[in-house]
OpenMM code with the backbone's topology and positions (N, CA, C; nanometers):
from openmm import Vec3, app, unit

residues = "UNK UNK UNK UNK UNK UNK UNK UNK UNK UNK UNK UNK UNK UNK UNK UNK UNK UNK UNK UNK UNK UNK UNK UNK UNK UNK UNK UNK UNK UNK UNK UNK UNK UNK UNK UNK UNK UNK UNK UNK UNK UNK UNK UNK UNK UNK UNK UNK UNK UNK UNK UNK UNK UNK UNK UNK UNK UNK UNK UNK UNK UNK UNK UNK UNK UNK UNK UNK UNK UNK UNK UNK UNK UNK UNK UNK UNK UNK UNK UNK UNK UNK UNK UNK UNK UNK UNK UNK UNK UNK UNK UNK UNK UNK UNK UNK UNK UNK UNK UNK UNK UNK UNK UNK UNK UNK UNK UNK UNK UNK UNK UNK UNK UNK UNK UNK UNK UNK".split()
positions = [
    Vec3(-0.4918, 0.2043, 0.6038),
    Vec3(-0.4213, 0.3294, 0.5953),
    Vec3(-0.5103, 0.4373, 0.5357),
    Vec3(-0.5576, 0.4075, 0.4279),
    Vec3(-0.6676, 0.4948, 0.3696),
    Vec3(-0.7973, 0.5640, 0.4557),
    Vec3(-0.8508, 0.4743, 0.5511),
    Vec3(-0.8986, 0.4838, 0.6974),
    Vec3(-0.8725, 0.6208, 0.7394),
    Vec3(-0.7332, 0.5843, 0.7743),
    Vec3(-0.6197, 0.6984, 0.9328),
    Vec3(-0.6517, 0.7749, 0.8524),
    Vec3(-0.6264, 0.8209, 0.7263),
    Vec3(-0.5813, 0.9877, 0.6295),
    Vec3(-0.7130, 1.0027, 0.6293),
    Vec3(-0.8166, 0.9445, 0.5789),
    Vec3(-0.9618, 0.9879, 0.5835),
    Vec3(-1.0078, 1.0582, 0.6869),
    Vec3(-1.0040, 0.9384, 0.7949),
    Vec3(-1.0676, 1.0137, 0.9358),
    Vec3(-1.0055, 1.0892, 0.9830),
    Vec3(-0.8659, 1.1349, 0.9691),
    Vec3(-0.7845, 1.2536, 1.0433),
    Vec3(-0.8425, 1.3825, 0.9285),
    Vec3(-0.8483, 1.3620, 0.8642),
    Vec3(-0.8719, 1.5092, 0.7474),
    Vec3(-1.0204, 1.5284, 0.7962),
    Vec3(-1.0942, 1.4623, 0.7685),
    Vec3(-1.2311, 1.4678, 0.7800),
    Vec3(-1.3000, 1.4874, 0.9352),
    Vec3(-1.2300, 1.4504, 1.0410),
    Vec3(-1.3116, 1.4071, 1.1915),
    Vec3(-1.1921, 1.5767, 1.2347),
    Vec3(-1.0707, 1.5765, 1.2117),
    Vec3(-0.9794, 1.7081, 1.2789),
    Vec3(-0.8811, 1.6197, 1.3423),
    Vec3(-0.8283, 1.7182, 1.4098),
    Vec3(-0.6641, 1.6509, 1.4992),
    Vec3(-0.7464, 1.6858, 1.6298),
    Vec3(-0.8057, 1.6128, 1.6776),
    Vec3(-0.7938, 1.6155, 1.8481),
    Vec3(-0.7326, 1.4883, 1.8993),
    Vec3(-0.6702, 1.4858, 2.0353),
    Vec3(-0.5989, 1.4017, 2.0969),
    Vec3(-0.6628, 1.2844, 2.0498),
    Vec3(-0.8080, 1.2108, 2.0521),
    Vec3(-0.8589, 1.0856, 2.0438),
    Vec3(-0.8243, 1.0548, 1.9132),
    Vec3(-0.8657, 1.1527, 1.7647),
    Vec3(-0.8425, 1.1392, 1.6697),
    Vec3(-0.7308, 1.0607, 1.6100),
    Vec3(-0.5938, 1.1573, 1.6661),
    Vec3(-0.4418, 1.1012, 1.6453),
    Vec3(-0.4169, 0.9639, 1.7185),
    Vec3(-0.4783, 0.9554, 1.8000),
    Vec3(-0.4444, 0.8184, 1.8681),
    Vec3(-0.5420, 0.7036, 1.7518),
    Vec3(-0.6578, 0.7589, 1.7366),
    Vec3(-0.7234, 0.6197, 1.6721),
    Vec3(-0.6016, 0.6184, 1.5086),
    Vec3(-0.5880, 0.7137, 1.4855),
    Vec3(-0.5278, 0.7567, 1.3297),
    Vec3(-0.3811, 0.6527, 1.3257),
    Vec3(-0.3184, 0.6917, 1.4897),
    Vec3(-0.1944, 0.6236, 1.4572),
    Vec3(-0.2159, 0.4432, 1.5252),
    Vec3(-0.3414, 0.4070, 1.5595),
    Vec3(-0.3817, 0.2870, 1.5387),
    Vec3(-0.3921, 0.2039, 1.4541),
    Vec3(-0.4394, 0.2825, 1.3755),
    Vec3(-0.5489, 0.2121, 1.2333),
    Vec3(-0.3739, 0.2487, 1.1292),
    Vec3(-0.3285, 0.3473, 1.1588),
    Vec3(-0.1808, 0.3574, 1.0303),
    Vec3(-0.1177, 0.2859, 1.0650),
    Vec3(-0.0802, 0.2273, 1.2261),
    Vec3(0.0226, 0.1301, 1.2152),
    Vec3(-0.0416, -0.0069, 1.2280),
    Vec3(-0.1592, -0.0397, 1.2101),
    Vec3(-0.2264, -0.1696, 1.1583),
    Vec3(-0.2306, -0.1686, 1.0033),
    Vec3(-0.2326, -0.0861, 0.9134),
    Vec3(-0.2079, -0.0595, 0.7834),
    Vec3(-0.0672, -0.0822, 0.7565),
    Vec3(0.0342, -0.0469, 0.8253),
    Vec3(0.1715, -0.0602, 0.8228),
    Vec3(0.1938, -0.2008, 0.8441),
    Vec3(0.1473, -0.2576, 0.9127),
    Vec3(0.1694, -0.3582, 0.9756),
    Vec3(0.1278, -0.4950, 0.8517),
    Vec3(0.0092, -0.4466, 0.7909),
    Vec3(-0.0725, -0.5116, 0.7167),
    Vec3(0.0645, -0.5178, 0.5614),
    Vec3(0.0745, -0.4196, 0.5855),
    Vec3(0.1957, -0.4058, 0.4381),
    Vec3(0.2917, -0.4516, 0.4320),
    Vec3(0.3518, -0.4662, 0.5774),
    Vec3(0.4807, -0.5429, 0.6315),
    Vec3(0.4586, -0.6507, 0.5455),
    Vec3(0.3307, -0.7396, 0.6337),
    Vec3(0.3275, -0.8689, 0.5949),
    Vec3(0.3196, -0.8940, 0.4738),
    Vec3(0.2449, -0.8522, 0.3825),
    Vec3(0.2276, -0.8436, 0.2214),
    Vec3(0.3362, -0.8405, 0.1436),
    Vec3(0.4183, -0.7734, 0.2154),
    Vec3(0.5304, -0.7359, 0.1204),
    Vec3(0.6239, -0.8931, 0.1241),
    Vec3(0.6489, -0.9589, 0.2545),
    Vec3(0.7193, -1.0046, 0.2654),
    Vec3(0.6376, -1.1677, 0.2404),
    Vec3(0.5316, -1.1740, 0.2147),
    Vec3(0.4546, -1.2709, 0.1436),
    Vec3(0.4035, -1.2756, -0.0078),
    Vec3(0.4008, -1.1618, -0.0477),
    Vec3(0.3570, -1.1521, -0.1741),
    Vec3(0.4133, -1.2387, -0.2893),
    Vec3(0.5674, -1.2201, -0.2711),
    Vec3(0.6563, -1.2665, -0.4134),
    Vec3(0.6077, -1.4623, -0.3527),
    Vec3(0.6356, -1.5139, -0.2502),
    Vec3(0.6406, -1.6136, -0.2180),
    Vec3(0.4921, -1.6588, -0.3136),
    Vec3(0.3795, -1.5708, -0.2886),
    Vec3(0.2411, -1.6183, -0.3587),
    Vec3(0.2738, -1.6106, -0.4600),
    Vec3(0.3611, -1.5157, -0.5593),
    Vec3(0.3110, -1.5573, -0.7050),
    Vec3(0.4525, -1.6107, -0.7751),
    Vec3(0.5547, -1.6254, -0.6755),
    Vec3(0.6672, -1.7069, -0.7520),
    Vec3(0.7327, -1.8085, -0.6540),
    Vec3(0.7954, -1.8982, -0.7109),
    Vec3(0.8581, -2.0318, -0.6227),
    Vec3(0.9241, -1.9974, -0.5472),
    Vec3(0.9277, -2.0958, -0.4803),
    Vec3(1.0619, -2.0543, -0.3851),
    Vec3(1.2284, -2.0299, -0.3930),
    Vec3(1.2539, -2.0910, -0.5395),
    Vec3(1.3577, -2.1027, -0.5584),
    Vec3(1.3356, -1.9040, -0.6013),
    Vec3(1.2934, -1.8524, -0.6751),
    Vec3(1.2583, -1.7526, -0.7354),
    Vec3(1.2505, -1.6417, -0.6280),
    Vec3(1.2079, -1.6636, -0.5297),
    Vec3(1.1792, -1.5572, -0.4033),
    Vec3(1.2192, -1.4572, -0.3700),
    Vec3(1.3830, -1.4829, -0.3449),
    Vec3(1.5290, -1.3590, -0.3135),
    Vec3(1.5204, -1.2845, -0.4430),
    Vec3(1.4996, -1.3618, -0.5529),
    Vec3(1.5395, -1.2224, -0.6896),
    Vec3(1.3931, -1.1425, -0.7113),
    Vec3(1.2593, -1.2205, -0.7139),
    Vec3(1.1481, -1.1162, -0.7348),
    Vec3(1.1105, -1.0453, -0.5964),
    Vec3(1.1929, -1.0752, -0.4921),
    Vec3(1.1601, -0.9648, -0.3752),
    Vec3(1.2745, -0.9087, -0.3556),
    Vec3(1.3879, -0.8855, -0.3860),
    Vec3(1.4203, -0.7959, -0.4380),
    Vec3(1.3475, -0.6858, -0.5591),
    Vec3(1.3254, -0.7030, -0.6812),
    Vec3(1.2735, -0.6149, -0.7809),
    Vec3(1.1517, -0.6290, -0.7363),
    Vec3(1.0405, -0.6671, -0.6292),
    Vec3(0.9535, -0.5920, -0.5535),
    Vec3(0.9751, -0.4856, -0.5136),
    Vec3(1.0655, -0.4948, -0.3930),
    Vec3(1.0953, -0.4056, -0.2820),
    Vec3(1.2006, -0.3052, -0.3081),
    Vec3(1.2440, -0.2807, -0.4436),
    Vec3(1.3275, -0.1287, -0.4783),
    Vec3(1.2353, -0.0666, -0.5110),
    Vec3(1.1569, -0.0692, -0.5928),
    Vec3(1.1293, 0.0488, -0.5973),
    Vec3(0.9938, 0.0927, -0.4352),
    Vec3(0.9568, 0.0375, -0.3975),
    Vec3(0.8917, 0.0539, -0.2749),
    Vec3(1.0127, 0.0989, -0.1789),
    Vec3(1.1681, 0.0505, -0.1728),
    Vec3(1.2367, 0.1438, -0.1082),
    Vec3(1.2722, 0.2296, -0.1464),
    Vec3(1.3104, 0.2826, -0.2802),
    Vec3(1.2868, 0.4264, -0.3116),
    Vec3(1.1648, 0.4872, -0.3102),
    Vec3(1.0416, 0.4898, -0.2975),
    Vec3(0.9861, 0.5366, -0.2735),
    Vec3(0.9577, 0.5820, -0.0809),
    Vec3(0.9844, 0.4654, -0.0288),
    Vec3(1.0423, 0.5061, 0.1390),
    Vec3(1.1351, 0.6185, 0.1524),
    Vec3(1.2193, 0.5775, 0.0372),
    Vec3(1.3382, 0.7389, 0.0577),
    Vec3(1.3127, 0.8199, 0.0403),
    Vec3(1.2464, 0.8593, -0.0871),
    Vec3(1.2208, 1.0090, -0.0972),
    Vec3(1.0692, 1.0457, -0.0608),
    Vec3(0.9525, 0.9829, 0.0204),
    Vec3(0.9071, 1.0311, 0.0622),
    Vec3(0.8459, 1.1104, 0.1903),
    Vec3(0.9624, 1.1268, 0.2808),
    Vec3(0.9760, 1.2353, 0.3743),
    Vec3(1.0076, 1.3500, 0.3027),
    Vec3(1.1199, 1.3532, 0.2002),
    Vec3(1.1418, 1.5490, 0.1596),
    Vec3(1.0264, 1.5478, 0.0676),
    Vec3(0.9362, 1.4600, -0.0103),
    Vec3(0.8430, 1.4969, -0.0856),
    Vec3(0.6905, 1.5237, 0.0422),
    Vec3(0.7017, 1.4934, 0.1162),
    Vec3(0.5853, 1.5402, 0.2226),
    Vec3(0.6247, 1.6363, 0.2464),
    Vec3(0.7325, 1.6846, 0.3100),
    Vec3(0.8023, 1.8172, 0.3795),
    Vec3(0.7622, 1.9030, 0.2568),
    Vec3(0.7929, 1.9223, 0.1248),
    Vec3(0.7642, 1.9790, 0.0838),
    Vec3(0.6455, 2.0291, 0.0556),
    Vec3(0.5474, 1.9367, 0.0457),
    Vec3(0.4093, 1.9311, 0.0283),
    Vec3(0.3516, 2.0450, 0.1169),
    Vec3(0.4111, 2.0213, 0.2480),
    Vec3(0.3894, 2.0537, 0.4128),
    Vec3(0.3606, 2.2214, 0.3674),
    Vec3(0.5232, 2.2321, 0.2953),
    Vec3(0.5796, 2.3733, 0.3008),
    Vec3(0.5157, 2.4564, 0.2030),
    Vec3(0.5300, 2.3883, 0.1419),
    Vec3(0.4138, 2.4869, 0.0054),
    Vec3(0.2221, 2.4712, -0.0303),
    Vec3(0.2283, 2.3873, 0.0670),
    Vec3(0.0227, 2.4016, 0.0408),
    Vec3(0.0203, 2.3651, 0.2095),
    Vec3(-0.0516, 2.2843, 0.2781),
    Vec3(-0.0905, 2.2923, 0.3918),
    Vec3(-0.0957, 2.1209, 0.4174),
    Vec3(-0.1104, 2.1097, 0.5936),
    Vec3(-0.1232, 2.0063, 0.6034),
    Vec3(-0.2866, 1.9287, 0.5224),
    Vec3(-0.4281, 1.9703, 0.5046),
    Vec3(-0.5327, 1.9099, 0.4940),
    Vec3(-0.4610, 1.8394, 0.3238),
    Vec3(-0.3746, 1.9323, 0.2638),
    Vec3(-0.3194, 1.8683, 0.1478),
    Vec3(-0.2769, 1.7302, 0.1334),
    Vec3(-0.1702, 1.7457, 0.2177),
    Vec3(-0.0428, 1.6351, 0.2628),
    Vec3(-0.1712, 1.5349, 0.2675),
    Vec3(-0.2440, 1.5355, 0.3579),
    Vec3(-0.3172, 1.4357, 0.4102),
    Vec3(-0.4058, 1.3814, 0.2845),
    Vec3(-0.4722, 1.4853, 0.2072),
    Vec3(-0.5248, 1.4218, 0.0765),
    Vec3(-0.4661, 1.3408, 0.0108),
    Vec3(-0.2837, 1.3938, -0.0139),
    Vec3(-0.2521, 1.3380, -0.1431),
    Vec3(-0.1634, 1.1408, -0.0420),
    Vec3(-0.1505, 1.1746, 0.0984),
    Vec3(-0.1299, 1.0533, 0.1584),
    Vec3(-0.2310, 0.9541, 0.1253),
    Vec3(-0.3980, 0.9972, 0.1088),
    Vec3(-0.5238, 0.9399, 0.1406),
    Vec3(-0.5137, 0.8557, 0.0121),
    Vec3(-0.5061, 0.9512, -0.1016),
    Vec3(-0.5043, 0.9410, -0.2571),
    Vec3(-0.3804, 0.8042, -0.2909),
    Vec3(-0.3067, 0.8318, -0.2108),
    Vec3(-0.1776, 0.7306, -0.2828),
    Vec3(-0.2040, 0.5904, -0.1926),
    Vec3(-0.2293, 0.6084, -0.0683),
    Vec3(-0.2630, 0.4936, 0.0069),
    Vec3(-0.3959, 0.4229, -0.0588),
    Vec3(-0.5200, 0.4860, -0.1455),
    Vec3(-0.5894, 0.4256, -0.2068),
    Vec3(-0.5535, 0.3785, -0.3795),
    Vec3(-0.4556, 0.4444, -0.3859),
    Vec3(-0.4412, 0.3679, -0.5157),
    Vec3(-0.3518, 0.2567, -0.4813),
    Vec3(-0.2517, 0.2318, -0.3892),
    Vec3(-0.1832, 0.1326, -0.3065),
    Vec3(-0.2948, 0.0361, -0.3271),
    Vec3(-0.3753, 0.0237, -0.2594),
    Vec3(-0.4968, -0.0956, -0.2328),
    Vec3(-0.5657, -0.1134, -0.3514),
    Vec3(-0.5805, -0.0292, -0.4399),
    Vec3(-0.6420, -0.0374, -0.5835),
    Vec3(-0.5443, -0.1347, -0.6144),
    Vec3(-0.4307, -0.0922, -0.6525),
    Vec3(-0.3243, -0.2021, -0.7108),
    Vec3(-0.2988, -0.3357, -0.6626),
    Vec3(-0.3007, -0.3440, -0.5597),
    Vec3(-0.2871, -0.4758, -0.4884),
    Vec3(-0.4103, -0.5358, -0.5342),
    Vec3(-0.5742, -0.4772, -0.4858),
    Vec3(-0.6696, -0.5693, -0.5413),
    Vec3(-0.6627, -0.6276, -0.6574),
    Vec3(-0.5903, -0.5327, -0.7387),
    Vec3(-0.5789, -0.5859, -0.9379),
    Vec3(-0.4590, -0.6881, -0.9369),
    Vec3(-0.3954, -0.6715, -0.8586),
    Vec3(-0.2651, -0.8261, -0.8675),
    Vec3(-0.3023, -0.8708, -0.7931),
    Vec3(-0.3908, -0.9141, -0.7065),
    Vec3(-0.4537, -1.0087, -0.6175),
    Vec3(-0.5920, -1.0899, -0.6944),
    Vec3(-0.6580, -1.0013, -0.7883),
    Vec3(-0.7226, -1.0657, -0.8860),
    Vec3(-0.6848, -1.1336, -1.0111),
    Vec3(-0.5505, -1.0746, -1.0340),
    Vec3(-0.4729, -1.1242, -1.2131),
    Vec3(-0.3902, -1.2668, -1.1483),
    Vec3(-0.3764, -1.2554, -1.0411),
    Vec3(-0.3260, -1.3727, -0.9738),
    Vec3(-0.4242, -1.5225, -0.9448),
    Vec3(-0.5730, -1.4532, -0.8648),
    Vec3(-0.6480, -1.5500, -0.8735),
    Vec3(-0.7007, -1.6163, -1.0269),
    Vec3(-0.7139, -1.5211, -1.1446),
    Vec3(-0.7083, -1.5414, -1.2825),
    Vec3(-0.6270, -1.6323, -1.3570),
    Vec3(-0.4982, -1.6175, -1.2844),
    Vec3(-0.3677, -1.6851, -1.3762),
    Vec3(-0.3940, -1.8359, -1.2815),
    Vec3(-0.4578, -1.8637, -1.1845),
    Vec3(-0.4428, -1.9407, -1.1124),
    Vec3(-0.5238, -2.0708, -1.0972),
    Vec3(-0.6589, -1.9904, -1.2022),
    Vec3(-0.7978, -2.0946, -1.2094),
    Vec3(-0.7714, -2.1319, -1.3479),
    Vec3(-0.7659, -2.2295, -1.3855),
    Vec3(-0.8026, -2.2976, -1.5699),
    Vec3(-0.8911, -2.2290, -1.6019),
    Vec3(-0.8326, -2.1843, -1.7339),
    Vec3(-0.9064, -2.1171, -1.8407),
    Vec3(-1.0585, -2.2504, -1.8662),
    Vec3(-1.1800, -2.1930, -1.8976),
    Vec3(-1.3180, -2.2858, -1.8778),
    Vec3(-1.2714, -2.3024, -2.0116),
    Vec3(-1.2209, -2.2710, -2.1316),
    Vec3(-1.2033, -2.2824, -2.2426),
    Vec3(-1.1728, -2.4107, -2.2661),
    Vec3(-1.0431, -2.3924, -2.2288),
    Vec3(-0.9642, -2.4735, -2.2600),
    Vec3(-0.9956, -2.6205, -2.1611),
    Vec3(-1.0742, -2.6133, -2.0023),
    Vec3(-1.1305, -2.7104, -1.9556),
    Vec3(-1.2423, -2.7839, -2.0019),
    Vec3(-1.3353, -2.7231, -2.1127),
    Vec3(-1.4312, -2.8011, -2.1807),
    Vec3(-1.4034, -2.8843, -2.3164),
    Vec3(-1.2472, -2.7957, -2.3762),
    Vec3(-1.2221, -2.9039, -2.4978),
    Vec3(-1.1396, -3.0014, -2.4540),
] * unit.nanometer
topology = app.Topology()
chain = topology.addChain("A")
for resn in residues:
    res = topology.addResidue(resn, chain)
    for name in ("N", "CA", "C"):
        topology.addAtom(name, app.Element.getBySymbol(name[0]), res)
């Protein structure tokens, strides 16, 4: 996703552009689908699953909700190259975050060497 907002701000809107843009966003979309709906399963049981994907996925659906009138607005009061920054900006801290619970996970997951040498 970080990709699509990059190369559309940076390359322009011509016809090829938007087509590769809405390629690469709905392979990013697509990519998130799956994550979302695998994630809790990776770091909690199964019995556990329905309640931590739930309190995953609220606040990621409030954030689905209100961010169409928070773009529109964006739209309306600075310009599109904006919108597209602050999309670029949030879709990379998206992947920032995931790498850091994808690492605190592989962490929680390997024996402490500490505690494997005494």
């Amino acid at each position: 996703m970080v990709i699509s907002f990059v190369l559309l701000l940076v390359a322009g809107a011509s016809t090829v552009q938007l087509v590769i843009f809405t390629l690469l966003f709905s392979f990013g979309g697509g990519v998130m689908a799956v994550a979302r709906a695998l994630l809790p399963l990776a770091l909690f049981s199964p019995a556990e699953y329905g309640l931590h994907s739930a309190r995953l996925g609220l606040p990621q659906n409030l954030a689905n909700a209100i961010a169409p009138v928070v773009f529109t607005a964006i739209l309306d009061h600075a310009s599109a190259p904006i919108a597209l920054t602050v999309c670029a900006v949030l879709a990379a801290l998206a992947l920032a975050l995931i790498m850091a619970l994808g690492l605190l996970v592989r962490r929680a997951a390997t024996p402490d060497r500490a505690a494997a040498i005494a």
